[in-house]
C-alpha positions as CSV (number, residue, x, y, z in Angstrom):
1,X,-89.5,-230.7,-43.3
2,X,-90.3,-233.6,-45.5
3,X,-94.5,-233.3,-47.2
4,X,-96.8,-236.1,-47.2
5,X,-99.6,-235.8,-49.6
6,X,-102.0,-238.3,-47.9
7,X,-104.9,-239.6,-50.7
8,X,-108.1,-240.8,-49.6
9,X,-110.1,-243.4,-51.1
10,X,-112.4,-240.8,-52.8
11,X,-109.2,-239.1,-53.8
12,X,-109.2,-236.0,-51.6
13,X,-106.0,-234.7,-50.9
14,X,-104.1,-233.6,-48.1
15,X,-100.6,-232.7,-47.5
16,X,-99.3,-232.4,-44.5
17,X,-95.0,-231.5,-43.2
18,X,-93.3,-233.0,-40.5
19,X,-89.7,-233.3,-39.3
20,X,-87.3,-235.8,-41.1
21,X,-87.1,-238.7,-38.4
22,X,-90.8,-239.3,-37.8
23,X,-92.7,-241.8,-39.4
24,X,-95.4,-241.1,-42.0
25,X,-97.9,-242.6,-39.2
26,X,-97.1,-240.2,-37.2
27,X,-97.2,-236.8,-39.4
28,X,-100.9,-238.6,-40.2
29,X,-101.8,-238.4,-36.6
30,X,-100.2,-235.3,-35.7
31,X,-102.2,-233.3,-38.5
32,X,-105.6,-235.8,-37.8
33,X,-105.6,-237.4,-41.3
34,X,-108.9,-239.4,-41.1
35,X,-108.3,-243.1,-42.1
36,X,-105.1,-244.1,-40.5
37,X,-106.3,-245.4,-37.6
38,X,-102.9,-246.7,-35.9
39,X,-104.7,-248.3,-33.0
40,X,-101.3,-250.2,-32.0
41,X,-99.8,-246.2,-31.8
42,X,-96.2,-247.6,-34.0
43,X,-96.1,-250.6,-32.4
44,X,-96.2,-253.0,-35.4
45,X,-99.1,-255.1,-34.0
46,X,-101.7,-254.0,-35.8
47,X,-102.2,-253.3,-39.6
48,X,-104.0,-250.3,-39.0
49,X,-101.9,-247.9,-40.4
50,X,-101.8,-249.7,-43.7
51,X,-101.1,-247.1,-46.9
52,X,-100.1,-247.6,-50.5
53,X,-96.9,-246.0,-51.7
54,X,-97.2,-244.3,-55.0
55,X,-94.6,-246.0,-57.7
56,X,-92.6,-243.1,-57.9
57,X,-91.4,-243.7,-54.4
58,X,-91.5,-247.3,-53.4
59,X,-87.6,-247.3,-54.8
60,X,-86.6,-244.9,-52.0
61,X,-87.9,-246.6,-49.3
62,X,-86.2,-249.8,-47.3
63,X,-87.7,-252.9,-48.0
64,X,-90.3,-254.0,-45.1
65,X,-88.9,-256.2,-42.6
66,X,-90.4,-259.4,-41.9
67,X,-92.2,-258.1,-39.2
68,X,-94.1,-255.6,-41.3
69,X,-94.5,-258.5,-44.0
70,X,-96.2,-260.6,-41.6
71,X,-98.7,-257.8,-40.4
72,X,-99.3,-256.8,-44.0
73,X,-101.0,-260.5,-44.5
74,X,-103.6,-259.6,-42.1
75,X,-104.6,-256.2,-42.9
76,X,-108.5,-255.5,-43.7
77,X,-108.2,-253.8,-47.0
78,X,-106.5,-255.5,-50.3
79,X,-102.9,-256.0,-50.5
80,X,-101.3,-254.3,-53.3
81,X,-97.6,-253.9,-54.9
82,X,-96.7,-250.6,-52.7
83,X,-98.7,-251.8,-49.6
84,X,-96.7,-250.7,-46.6
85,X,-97.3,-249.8,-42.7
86,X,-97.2,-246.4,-42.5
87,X,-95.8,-247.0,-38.9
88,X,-92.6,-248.3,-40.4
89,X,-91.8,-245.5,-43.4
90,X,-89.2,-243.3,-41.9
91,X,-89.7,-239.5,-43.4
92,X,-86.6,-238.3,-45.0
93,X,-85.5,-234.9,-46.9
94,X,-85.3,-237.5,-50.1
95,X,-88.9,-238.4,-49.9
96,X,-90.6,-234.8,-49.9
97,X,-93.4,-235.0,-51.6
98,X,-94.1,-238.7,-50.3
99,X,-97.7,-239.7,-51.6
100,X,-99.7,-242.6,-49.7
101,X,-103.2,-243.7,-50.6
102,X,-104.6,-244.9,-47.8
103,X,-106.9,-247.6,-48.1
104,X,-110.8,-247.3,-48.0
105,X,-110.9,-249.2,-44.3
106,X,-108.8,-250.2,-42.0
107,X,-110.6,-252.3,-40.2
Protein backbone atom coordinates (compact mmCIF):
# COMPACT_ATOMS: atom_id res chain seq x y z
CA UNK A 1 0.00 0.00 0.00
CA UNK A 2 1.18 3.31 -1.33
CA UNK A 3 2.26 6.16 2.07
CA UNK A 4 1.18 9.58 2.09
CA UNK A 5 3.10 11.90 4.35
CA UNK A 6 0.55 14.59 4.74
CA UNK A 7 2.41 18.19 6.00
CA UNK A 8 0.55 20.68 7.88
CA UNK A 9 0.91 24.31 7.70
CA UNK A 10 2.89 24.30 10.99
CA UNK A 11 4.86 21.37 9.54
CA UNK A 12 3.62 18.48 11.61
CA UNK A 13 3.70 15.31 9.95
CA UNK A 14 1.69 12.52 9.26
CA UNK A 15 1.85 9.55 7.18
CA UNK A 16 -0.77 7.66 6.54
CA UNK A 17 -1.10 3.89 3.82
CA UNK A 18 -3.78 3.22 1.66
CA UNK A 19 -4.54 0.85 -1.19
CA UNK A 20 -3.10 1.77 -4.80
CA UNK A 21 -6.41 2.94 -6.55
CA UNK A 22 -7.76 5.44 -4.04
CA UNK A 23 -7.21 8.98 -4.21
CA UNK A 24 -4.90 10.88 -1.78
CA UNK A 25 -8.34 12.61 -0.61
CA UNK A 26 -9.48 9.79 0.37
CA UNK A 27 -6.49 8.03 2.39
CA UNK A 28 -6.77 11.85 4.18
CA UNK A 29 -10.20 11.14 5.20
CA UNK A 30 -10.05 7.60 5.96
CA UNK A 31 -7.16 8.25 8.57
CA UNK A 32 -8.92 11.92 9.69
CA UNK A 33 -6.05 14.18 8.54
CA UNK A 34 -7.32 17.57 9.78
CA UNK A 35 -7.26 20.26 6.98
CA UNK A 36 -8.62 18.50 3.97
CA UNK A 37 -11.89 19.34 4.27
CA UNK A 38 -13.31 17.69 0.83
CA UNK A 39 -16.78 19.03 1.43
CA UNK A 40 -17.80 18.09 -2.34
CA UNK A 41 -16.68 14.16 -1.03
CA UNK A 42 -14.42 13.70 -4.76
CA UNK A 43 -16.74 15.26 -6.65
CA UNK A 44 -14.56 18.03 -8.27
CA UNK A 45 -16.81 20.90 -7.23
CA UNK A 46 -15.20 22.30 -4.60
CA UNK A 47 -11.53 23.19 -4.03
CA UNK A 48 -11.52 21.91 -0.65
CA UNK A 49 -9.28 19.31 -0.91
CA UNK A 50 -6.53 21.56 -2.24
CA UNK A 51 -2.70 20.20 -1.37
CA UNK A 52 0.68 21.11 -2.70
CA UNK A 53 2.77 18.31 -4.31
CA UNK A 54 6.28 18.26 -3.11
CA UNK A 55 8.85 18.72 -6.38
CA UNK A 56 10.10 15.50 -6.14
CA UNK A 57 6.73 14.07 -7.19
CA UNK A 58 4.78 16.51 -9.37
CA UNK A 59 6.79 14.49 -12.50
CA UNK A 60 4.84 11.31 -11.64
CA UNK A 61 1.60 12.53 -11.46
CA UNK A 62 -0.85 13.24 -14.75
CA UNK A 63 -1.24 16.59 -15.53
CA UNK A 64 -4.67 18.17 -14.05
CA UNK A 65 -7.49 18.09 -16.35
CA UNK A 66 -9.20 21.22 -17.18
CA UNK A 67 -11.71 20.51 -14.79
CA UNK A 68 -9.34 20.48 -11.84
CA UNK A 69 -7.54 23.63 -13.49
CA UNK A 70 -10.68 25.54 -13.38
CA UNK A 71 -11.42 24.67 -9.59
CA UNK A 72 -7.88 25.34 -8.65
CA UNK A 73 -8.63 29.27 -9.67
CA UNK A 74 -11.04 29.47 -6.95
CA UNK A 75 -9.49 27.81 -4.08
CA UNK A 76 -9.09 29.90 -0.70
CA UNK A 77 -5.50 29.49 -0.03
CA UNK A 78 -2.57 30.72 -2.64
CA UNK A 79 -1.98 28.89 -5.80
CA UNK A 80 1.36 27.57 -6.13
CA UNK A 81 3.51 25.49 -8.88
CA UNK A 82 2.46 21.89 -7.34
CA UNK A 83 -1.11 23.00 -6.35
CA UNK A 84 -3.35 20.09 -7.09
CA UNK A 85 -6.91 18.61 -5.75
CA UNK A 86 -6.13 16.00 -3.73
CA UNK A 87 -9.49 14.47 -4.99
CA UNK A 88 -7.94 13.92 -8.39
CA UNK A 89 -4.26 12.31 -7.42
CA UNK A 90 -4.72 8.68 -7.98
CA UNK A 91 -2.29 6.61 -5.32
CA UNK A 92 -0.01 4.31 -7.08
CA UNK A 93 2.87 1.74 -5.97
CA UNK A 94 5.23 4.50 -7.84
CA UNK A 95 4.26 7.32 -5.64
CA UNK A 96 5.00 5.74 -2.10
CA UNK A 97 6.19 8.08 -0.05
CA UNK A 98 3.82 10.85 -1.77
CA UNK A 99 4.28 14.21 0.32
CA UNK A 100 1.41 16.96 0.17
CA UNK A 101 1.46 20.17 2.17
CA UNK A 102 -1.79 20.97 2.67
CA UNK A 103 -2.57 24.44 2.72
CA UNK A 104 -3.11 26.65 6.00
CA UNK A 105 -7.19 26.95 5.12
CA UNK A 106 -9.34 25.70 2.93
CA UNK A 107 -11.92 27.76 3.10
Amino acid sequence: MPRVIFVASNGARREVSEAAGASAMTAARINDVSGIEAECAGALSCGTCHVYVAPEFASLLPPPSEEEEGMLEFVAAERRVGSRLSCQIVLTDELDGLTLEIPETQT
